[in-house]
DOZAVO-55907 format. One record per residue (C-alpha): x, y, z; residue number from 1; residue in three letters. Coordinates in steps of 0.5 Angstrom, whole numbers, plus 2048, in hexadecimal, padded with zeros to 3 digits. Each point is the difference from the previous one (the first is absolute). Layout:
BEGIN
REC    xx    yy    zz     n   res
REC     X     Y     Z   NUM   ala
...
//
This chain:
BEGIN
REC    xx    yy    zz     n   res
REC   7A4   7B7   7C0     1   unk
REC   7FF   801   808     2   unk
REC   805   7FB   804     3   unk
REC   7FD   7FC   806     4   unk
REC   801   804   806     5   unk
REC   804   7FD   806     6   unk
REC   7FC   7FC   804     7   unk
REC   801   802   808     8   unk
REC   804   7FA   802     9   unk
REC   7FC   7FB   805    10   unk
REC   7F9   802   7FB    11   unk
REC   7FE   7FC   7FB    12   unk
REC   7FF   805   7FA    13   unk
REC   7F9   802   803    14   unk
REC   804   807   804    15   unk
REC   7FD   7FC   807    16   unk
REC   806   800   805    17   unk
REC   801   7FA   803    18   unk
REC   805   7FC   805    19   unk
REC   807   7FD   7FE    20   unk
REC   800   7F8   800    21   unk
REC   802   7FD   806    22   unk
REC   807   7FF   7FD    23   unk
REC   802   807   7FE    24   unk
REC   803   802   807    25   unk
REC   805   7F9   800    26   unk
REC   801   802   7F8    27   unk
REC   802   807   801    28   unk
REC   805   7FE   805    29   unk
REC   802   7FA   7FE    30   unk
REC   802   806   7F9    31   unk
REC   804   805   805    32   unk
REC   804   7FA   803    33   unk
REC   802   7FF   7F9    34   unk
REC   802   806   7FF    35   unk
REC   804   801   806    36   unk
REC   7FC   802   805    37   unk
REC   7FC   807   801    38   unk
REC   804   805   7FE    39   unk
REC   804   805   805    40   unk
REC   803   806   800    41   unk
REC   807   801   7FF    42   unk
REC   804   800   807    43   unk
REC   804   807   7FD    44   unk
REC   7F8   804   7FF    45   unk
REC   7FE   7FE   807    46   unk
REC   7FD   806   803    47   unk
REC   801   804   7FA    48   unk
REC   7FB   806   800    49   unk
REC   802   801   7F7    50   unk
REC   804   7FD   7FB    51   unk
REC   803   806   7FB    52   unk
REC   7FE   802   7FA    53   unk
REC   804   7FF   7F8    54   unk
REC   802   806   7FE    55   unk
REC   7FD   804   7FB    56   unk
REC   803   805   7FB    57   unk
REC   7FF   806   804    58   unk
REC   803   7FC   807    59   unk
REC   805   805   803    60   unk
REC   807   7FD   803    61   unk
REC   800   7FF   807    62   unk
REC   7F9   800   801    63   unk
REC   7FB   7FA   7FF    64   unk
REC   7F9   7FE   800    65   unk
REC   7FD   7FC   805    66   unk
REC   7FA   7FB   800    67   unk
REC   7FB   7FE   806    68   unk
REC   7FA   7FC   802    69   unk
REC   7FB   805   802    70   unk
REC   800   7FD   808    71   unk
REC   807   803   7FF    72   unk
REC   7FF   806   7FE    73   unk
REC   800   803   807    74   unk
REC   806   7FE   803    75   unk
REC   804   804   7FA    76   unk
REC   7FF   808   802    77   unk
REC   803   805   7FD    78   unk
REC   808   801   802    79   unk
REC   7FF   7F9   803    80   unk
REC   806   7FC   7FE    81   unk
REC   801   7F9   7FC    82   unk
REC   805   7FA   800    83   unk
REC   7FF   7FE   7F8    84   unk
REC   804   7FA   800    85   unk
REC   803   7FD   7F8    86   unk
REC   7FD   7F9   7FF    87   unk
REC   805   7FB   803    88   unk
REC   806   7FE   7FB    89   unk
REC   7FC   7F8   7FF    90   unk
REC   7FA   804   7FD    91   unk
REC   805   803   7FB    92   unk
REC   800   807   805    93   unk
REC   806   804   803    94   unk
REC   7FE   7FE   807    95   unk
REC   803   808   801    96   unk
REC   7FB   804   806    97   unk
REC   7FE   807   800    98   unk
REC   7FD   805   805    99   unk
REC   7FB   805   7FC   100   unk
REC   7FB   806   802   101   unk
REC   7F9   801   7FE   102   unk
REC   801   807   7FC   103   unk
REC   7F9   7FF   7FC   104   unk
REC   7FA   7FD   802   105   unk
REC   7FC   7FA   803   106   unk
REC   7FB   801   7FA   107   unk
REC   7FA   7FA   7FF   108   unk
REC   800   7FE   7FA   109   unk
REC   7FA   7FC   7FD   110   unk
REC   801   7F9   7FD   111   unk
REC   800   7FE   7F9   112   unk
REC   7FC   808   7FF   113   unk
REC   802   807   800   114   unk
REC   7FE   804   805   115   unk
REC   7FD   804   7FB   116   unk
REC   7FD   7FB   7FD   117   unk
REC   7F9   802   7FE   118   unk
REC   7FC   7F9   804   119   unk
REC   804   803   806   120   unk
REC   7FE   808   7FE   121   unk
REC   7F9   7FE   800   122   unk
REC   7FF   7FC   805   123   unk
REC   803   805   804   124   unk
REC   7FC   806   7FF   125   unk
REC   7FA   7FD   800   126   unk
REC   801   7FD   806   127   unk
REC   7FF   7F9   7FF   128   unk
REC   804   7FB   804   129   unk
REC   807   7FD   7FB   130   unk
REC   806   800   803   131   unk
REC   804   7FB   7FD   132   unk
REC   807   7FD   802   133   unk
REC   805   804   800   134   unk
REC   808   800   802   135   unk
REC   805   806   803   136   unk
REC   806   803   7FD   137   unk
REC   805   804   803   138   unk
REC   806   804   7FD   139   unk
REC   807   7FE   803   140   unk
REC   807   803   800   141   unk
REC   805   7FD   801   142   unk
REC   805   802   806   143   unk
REC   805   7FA   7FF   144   unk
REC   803   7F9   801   145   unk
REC   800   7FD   806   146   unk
REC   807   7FD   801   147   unk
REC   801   7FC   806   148   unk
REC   7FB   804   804   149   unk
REC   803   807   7FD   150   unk
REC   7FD   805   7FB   151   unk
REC   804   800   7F9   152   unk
REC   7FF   805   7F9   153   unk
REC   7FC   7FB   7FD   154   unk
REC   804   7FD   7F9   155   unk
REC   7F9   7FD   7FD   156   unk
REC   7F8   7FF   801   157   unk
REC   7FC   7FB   803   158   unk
REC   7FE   7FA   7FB   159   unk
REC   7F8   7FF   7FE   160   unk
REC   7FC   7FC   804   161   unk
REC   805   802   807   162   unk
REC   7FC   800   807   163   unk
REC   7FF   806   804   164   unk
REC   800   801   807   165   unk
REC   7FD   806   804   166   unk
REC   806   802   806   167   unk
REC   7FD   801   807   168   unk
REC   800   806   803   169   unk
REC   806   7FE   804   170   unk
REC   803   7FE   7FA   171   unk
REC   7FE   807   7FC   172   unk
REC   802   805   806   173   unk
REC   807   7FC   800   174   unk
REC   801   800   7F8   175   unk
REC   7FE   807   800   176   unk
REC   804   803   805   177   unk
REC   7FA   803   803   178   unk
REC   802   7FF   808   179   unk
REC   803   807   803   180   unk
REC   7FF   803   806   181   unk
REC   7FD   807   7FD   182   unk
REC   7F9   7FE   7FF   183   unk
REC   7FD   803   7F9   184   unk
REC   7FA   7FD   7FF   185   unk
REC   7FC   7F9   7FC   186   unk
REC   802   7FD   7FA   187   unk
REC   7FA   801   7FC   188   unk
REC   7FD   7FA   7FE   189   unk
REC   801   7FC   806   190   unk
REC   7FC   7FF   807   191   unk
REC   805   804   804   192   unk
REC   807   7FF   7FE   193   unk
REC   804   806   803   194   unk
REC   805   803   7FC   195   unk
REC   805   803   804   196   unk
REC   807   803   7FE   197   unk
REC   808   7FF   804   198   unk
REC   802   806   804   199   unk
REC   807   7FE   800   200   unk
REC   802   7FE   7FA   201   unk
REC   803   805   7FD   202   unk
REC   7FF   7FE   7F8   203   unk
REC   7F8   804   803   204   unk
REC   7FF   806   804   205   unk
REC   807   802   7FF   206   unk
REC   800   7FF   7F8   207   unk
REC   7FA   805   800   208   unk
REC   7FA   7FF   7FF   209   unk
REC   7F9   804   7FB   210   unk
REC   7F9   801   803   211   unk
REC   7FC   802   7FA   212   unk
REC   7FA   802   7FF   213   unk
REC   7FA   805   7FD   214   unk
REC   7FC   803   806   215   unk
REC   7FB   7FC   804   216   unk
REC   803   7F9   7FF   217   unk
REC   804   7FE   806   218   unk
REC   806   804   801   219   unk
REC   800   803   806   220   unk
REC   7FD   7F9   804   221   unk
REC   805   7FD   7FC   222   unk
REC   805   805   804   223   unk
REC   7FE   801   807   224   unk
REC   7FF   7F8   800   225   unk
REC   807   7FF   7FE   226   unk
REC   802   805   804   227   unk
REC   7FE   7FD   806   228   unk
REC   802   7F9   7FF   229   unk
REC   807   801   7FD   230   unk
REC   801   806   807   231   unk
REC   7FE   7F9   804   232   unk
REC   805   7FC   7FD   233   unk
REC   806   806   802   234   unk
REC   7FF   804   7FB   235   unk
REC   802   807   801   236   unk
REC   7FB   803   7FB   237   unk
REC   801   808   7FE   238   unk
REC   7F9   803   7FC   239   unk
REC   800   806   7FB   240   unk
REC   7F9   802   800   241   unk
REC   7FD   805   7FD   242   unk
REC   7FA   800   801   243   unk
REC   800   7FE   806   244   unk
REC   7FC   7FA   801   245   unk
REC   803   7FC   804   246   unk
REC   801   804   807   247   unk
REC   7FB   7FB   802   248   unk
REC   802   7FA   7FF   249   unk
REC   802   7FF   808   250   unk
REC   7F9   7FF   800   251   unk
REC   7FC   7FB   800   252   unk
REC   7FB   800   7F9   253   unk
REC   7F9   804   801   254   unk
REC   7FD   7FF   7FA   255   unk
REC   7FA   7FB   7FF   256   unk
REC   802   7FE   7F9   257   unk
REC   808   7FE   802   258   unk
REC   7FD   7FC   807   259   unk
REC   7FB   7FC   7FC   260   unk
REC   806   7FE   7FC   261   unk
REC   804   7FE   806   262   unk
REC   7FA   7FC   801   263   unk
REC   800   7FC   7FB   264   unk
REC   808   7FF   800   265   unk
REC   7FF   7FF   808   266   unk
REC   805   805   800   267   unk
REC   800   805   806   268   unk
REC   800   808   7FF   269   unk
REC   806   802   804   270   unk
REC   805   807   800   271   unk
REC   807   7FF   7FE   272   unk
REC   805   801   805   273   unk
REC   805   804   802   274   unk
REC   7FE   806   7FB   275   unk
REC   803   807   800   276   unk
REC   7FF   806   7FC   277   unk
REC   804   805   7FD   278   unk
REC   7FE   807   7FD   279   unk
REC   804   805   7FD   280   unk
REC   800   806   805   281   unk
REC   7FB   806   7FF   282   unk
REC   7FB   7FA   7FD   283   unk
REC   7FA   7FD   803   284   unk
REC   800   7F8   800   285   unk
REC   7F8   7FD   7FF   286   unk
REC   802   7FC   807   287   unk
REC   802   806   804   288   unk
REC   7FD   7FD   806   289   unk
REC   805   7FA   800   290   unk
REC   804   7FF   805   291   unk
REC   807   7FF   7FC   292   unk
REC   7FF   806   7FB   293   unk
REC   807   804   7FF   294   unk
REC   801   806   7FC   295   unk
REC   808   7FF   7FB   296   unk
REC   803   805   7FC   297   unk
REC   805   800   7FA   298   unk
REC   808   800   800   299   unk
REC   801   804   7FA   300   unk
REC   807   7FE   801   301   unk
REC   7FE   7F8   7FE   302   unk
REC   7FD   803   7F9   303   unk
REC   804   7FF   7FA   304   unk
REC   801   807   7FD   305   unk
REC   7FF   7FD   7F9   306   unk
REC   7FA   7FD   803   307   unk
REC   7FD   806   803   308   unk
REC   800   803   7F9   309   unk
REC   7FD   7FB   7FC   310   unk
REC   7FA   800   806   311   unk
REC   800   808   7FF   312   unk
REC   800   7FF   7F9   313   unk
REC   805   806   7FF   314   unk
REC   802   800   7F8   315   unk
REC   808   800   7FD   316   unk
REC   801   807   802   317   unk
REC   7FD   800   807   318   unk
REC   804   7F9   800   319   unk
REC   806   804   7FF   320   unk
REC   7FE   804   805   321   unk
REC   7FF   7FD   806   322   unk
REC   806   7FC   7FF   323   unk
REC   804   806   800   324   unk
REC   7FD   802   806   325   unk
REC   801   7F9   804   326   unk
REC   807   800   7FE   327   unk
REC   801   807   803   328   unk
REC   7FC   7FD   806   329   unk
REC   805   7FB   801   330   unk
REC   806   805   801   331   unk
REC   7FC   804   804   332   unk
REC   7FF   7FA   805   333   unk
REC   807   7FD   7FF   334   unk
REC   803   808   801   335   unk
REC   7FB   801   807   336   unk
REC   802   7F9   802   337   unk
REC   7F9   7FE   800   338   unk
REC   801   7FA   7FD   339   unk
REC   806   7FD   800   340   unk
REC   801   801   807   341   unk
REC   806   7FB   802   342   unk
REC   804   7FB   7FC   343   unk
REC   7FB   7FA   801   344   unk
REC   7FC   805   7FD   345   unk
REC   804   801   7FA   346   unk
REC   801   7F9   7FE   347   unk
REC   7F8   7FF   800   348   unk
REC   800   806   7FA   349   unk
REC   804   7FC   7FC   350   unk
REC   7FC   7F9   800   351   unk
REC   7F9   806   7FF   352   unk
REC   7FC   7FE   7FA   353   unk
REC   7FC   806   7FE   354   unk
REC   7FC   7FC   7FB   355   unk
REC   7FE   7FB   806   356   unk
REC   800   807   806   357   unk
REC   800   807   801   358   unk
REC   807   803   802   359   unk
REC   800   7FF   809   360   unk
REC   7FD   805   804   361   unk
REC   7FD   805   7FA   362   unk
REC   7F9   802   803   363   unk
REC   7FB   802   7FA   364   unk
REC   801   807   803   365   unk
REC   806   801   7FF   366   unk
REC   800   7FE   7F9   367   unk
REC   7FB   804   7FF   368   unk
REC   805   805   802   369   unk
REC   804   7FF   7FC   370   unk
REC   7FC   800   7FA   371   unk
REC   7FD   807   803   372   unk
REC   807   803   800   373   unk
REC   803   7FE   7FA   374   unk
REC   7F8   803   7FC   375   unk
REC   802   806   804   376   unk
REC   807   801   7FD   377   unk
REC   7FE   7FE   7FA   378   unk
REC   7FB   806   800   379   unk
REC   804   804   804   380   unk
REC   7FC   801   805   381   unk
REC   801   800   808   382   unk
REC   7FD   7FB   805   383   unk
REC   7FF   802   807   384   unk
REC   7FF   7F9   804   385   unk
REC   800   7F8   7FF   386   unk
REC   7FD   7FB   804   387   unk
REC   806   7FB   801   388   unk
REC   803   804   807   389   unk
REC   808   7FE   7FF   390   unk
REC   7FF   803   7F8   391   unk
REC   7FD   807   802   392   unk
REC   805   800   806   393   unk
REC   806   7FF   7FA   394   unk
REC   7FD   804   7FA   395   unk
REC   806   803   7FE   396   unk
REC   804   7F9   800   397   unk
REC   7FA   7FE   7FB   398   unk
REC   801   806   7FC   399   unk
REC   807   7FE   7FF   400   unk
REC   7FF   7FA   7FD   401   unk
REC   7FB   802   7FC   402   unk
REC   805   806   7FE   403   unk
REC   804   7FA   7FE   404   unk
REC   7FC   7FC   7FC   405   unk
REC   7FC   802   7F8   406   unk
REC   7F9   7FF   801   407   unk
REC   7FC   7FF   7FA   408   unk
REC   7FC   806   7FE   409   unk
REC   7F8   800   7FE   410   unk
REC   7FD   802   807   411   unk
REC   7F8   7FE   7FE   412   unk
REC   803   7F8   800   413   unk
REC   804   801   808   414   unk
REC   7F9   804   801   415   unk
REC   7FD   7F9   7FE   416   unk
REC   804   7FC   804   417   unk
REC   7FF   804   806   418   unk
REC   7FA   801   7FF   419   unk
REC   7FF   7F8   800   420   unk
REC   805   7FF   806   421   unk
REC   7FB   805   804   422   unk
REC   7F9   7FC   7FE   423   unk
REC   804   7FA   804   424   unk
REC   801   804   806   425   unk
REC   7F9   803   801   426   unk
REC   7FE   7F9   801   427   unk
REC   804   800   805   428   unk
REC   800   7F7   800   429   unk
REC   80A   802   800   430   unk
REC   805   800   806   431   unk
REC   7FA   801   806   432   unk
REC   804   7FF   806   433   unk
REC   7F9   7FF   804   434   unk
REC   7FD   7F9   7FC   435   unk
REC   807   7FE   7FE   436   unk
REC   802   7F9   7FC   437   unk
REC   7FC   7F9   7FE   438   unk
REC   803   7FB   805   439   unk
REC   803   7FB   7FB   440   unk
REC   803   7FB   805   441   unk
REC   7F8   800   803   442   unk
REC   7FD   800   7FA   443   unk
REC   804   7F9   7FF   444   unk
REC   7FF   7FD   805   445   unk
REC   7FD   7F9   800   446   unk
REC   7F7   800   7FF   447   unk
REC   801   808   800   448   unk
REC   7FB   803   7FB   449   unk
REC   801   808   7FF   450   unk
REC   7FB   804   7FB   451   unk
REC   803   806   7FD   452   unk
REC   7F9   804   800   453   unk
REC   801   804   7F9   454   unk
REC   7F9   801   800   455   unk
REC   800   808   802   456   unk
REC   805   802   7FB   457   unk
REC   7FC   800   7FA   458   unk
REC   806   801   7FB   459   unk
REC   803   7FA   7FD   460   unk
REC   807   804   800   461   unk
REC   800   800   807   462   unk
REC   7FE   7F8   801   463   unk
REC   806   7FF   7FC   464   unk
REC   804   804   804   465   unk
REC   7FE   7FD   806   466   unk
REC   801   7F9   7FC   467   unk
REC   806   801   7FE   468   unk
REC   804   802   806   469   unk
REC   7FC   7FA   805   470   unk
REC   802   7FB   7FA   471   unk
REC   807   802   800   472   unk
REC   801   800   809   473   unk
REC   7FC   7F9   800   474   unk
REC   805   7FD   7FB   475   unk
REC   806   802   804   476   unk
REC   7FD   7FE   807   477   unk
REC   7FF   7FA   7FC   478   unk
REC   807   7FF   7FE   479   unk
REC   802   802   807   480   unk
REC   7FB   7FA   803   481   unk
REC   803   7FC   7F9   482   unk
REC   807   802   803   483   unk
REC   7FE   7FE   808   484   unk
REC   7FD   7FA   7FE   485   unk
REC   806   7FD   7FD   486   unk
REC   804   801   806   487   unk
REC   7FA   7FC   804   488   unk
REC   7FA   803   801   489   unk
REC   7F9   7FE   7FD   490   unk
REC   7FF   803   7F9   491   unk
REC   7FB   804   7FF   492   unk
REC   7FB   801   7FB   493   unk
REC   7FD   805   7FD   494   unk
REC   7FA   802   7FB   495   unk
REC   7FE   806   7FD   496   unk
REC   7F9   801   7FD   497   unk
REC   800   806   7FB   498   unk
REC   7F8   802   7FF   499   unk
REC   7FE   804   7FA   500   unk
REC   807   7FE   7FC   501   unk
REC   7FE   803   7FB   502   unk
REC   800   806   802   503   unk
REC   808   7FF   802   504   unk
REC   802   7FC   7FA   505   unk
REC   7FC   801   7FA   506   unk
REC   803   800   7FA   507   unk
REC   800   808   7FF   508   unk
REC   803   801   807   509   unk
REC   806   7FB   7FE   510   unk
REC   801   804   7F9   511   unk
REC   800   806   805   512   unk
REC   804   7FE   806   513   unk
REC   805   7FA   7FE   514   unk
REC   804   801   806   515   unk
REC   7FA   800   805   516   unk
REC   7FF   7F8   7FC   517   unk
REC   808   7FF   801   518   unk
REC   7FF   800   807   519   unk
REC   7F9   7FC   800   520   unk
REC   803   7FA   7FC   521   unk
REC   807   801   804   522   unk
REC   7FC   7FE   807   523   unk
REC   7FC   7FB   7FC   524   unk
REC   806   7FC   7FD   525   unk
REC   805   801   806   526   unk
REC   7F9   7FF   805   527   unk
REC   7FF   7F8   7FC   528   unk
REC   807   7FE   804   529   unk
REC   7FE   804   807   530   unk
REC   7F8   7FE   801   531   unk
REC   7FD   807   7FE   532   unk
REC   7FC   7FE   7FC   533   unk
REC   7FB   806   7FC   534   unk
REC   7F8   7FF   7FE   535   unk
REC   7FD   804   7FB   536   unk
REC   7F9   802   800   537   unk
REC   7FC   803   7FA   538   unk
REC   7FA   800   7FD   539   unk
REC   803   803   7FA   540   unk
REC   805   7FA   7FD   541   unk
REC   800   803   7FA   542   unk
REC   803   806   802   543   unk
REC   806   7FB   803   544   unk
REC   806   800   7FB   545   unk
REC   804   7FA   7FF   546   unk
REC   806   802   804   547   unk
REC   7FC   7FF   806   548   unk
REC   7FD   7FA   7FE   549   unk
REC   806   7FD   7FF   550   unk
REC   802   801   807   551   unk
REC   7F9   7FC   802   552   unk
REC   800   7F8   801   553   unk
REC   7FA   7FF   803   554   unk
REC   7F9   802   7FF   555   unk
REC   7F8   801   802   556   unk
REC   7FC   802   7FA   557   unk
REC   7F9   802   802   558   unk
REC   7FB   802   7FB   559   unk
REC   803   803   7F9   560   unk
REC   7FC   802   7FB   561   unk
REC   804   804   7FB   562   unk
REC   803   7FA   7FA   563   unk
REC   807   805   800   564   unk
REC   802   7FF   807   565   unk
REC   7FE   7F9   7FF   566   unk
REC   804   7FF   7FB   567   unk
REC   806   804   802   568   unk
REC   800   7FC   807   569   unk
REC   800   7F8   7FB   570   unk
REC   806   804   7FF   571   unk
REC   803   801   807   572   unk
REC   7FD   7F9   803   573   unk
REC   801   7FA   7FF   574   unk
REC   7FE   7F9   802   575   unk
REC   7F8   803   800   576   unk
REC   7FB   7FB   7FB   577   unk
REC   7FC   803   7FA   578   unk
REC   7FA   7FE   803   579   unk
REC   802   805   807   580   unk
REC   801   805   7FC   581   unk
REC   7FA   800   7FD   582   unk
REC   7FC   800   806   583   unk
REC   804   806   803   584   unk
REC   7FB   806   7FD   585   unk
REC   7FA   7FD   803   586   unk
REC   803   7FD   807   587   unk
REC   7FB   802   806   588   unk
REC   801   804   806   589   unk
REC   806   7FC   804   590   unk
REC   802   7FC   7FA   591   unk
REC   807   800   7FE   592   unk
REC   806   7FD   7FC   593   unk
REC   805   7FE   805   594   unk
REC   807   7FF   7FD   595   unk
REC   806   7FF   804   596   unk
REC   807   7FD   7FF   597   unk
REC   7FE   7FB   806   598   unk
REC   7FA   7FE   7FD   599   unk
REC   800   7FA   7FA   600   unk
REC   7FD   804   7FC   601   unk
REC   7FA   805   800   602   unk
REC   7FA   800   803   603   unk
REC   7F9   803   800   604   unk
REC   7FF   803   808   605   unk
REC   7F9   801   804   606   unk
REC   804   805   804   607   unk
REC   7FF   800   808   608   unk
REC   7FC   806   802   609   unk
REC   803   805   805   610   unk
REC   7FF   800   807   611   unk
REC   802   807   802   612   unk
REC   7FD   806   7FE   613   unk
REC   801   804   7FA   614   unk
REC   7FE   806   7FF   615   unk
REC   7FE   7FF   7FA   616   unk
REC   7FD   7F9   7FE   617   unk
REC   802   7FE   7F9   618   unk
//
């Protein structure tokens, strides 16, 4: 049996549709004054843009689902930040408010269907006209507990059924720390909401910060631009390039891609100012027509001896080897009064850390010398002539103490060590009289940039040499300016950008040459207090060990493909949401995660586009 269908209501069963009785109207309200009125929404939802969501079983702590009007669904993009606040206590809630961020969609979900419901498929594919109603639903993760207008750990989660609330830009720069003076770029997700970076707190630049990347996604942009900025706010900037990319950058970008992009950003190409350039002595620069171009060479004497022999790569016997000979180097120099010369001297000996220096005044060749001599005794063998004036004019005093004291045998190994001793005087990059020393003290001067141009050595043995002994002279000028400013003067701050560190750093390089990293971490923890700061730049993270990612507290990741690095670097970096993580191998060119002590938590960054030239534009 068929049950009757439902007549429309003002027809008279024959399906025709026909006005109400006069009377509807005053009946129909006469119904909602009884019932107290047209109903309003609860003071607490206004201007809500979303209620949250019951929990479900695969719910994670600490985040929450947030469900939204499909007119609202703009005001909520990704990284934007929410106030959830718990149902008041008389509608048996907690009354407890909370700060969230948008770590997962918006998304549009269809009403009352899914979104791969057939109806919905069919239609869609075949191009007919069906969109039915639909709402927003965003992932929220908890940042805290307002408290008194202060961020707390949270304790517990918003209820069911909580209003929430979109923050204004305003708000949301404040809350995510985002307001600096070292411009980065624009959050993503937002009209133009710059994310900018304090110079002078030193839980940032002076903690240290990563610049992470594969090829082509940003890094050198990322660099020059923050380069720049940061020289502007009196930063003295020191960069080891071994590439040479940046001997440009005091001059305004050329390239068509990069001014389009300033463009759109309203930015403005310009150079960096006040820029210098180093350049080992008998090596080309890729800026030799500019003006402040300077040629330096190397203190042998500044140079650990333990670290000499790991860069050499001498083994255990030839270890043993040159040991001995610097020892007799020492005697020779103490018994010529070469060094020690007076008391003063004397006492400065006894303070002499030879894993942090080299023994005063001990030129490469006069260790090679030395190194020379005792091969030649060992091999009874006569020398005619060494290259240090004050020993070959004292050959028979050396030969004394040689008399004195028990050479190891083997000569092929003192052969080896001569020989390597030998490959770093044909460089001839040691104790030049003509090119002199890097001038730490200008070097440190405020909004100084210096690039050591390694681009022309093309021998990763030298580069670390050459980092090596200018990381070490710009540590102790910077404990000398620590020093000048407790006593009143202004305190200058220093940051060194380490290109291709990798290649300095690796994980084998540090098996190889422990006391090389000794003296890198000792620059890094001592340099956190004295504003020295150190920026390592690859494009090879993985080849990073943990020892130095356990010195870095800030990052920039650009683009990583590689899942391993990815997971190793989840390990290291704290405070990044899954969904960035996520993102992370397939960000655009420019795009990075910026992570830093000073903002609230991490953010994905439309990098500015740099307004100097490069010479090669990533």
């Amino acid at each position: 049996m068929k049950p009757n269908p439902v007549e429309p209501t003002g027809s008279n069963g024959d399906g025709v549709v026909r006005p109400m009785g006069d009377g509807f109207q005053e009946l129909l309200g006469g119904e909602i004054d009884a019932a107290g009125g047209e109903m309003e929404e609860a003071e607490e939802y206004r201007g809500a843009i979303g209620r949250t969501m019951f929990d479900l079983p695969n719910s994670k702590d600490n985040t929450l689902t947030v469900l939204l009007p499909a007119d609202e669904i703009g005001e909520v993009p990704s990284q934007s930040l929410v106030r959830i606040n718990s149902r008041a206590k008389d509608k048996g809630g907690d009354g407890r408010q909370y700060l969230a961020a948008v770590v997962q969609g918006p998304f549009a979900e269809p009403d009352g269907l899914k979104a791969d419901a057939p109806i919905v498929v069919t239609t869609t594919v075949r191009g007919a006209l069906f969109l039915p109603k639909y709402h927003g639903r965003i992932q929220v993760e908890i940042l805290g507990e307002e408290v008194d207008g202060t961020l707390v750990p949270p304790r517990f989660r918003p209820l069911p059924n909580s209003p929430v609330f979109a923050l204004n830009q305003a708000e949301t720069e404040e809350k995510l720390k985002l307001l600096g003076d070292v411009r980065l770029g624009l959050a993503v997700g937002y009209e133009a909401m710059p994310v900018a970076l304090p110079s002078t707190r030193k839980d940032v630049f002076p903690r240290h910060l990563g610049i992470l990347g594969t090829t082509g996604g940003g890094k050198s942009t990322t660099v020059s631009g923050l380069v720049g900025r940061v020289a502007a706010q009196g930063v003295a900037v020191v960069i080891f390039d071994t590439e040479g990319e940046y001997t440009r950058i005091m001059e305004p970008t050329t390239d068509a891609n990069m001014l389009a992009a300033l463009k759109r950003k309203a930015l403005e190409p310009s150079g960096v100012k006040n820029v210098g350039i180093y350049r080992l002595i008998g090596r080309e620069t890729t800026n030799p027509k500019y003006g402040d171009n300077r040629q330096f060479s190397l203190d042998y004497s500044n140079l650990s001896p333990y670290a000499v022999m790991e860069i050499l790569g001498l083994n255990d016997a030839q270890q043993e080897r040159f040991l001995k000979a610097y020892d007799v180097a020492r005697r020779v120099m103490l018994d010529l009064k070469i060094y020690p010369a007076n008391d003063a001297e004397k006492a400065e000996l006894l303070e002499l850390d030879e894993m942090e220096r080299g023994y005063p005044r001990l030129t490469l060749q006069a260790m090679a010398d030395i190194v020379r001599l005792c091969a030649d005794k060992v091999a009874d063998e006569a020398d005619t002539y060494l290259g240090t004036p004050e020993f070959n004019k004292n050959r028979d005093r050396i030969a004394g103490i040689l008399d004195q004291t028990q050479l190891p045998s083997h000569v092929w190994s003192w052969r080896k060590v001569q020989g390597s001793l030998s490959r770093l005087l044909r460089l001839g990059i040691f104790d030049s009289k003509a090119a002199g020393r890097p001038n730490y003290d200008a070097m440190t001067q405020p909004g100084r940039v210096t690039i050591i141009d390694l681009s022309d050595t093309d021998s990763p043995q030298v580069n670390n040499l050459v980092i090596s002994e200018i990381l070490r002279g710009l540590r102790l000028q910077q404990e000398e300016n620590y020093q000048a400013s407790e006593a009143g003067a202004a305190m200058r701050r220093v940051m060194i950008v380490i290109e291709e560190a990798h290649e300095f750093l690796s994980s084998e390089r540090i098996r190889q040459m422990p006391v090389l990293f000794q003296q890198v971490a000792r620059i890094a923890r001592r340099g956190r207090k004295r504003w020295l700061g150190l920026t390592f730049v690859t494009q090879l993270p993985q080849h990073l060990p943990d020892e130095v990612l356990g010195l870095i507290n800030n990052y920039i990741l650009h683009k990583i493909a590689d899942a391993n690095v990815i997971s190793r670097l989840k390990r290291s970096i704290g405070g990044v949401d899954e969904g960035l993580w996520d993102r992370l191998p397939n960000l655009a060119p420019g795009q990075a995660i910026v992570s830093a002590a000073s903002l609230a938590r991490a953010l994905l960054v439309a990098i500015d586009p740099t307004p100097c030239q490069l010479r090669m534009v990533e």
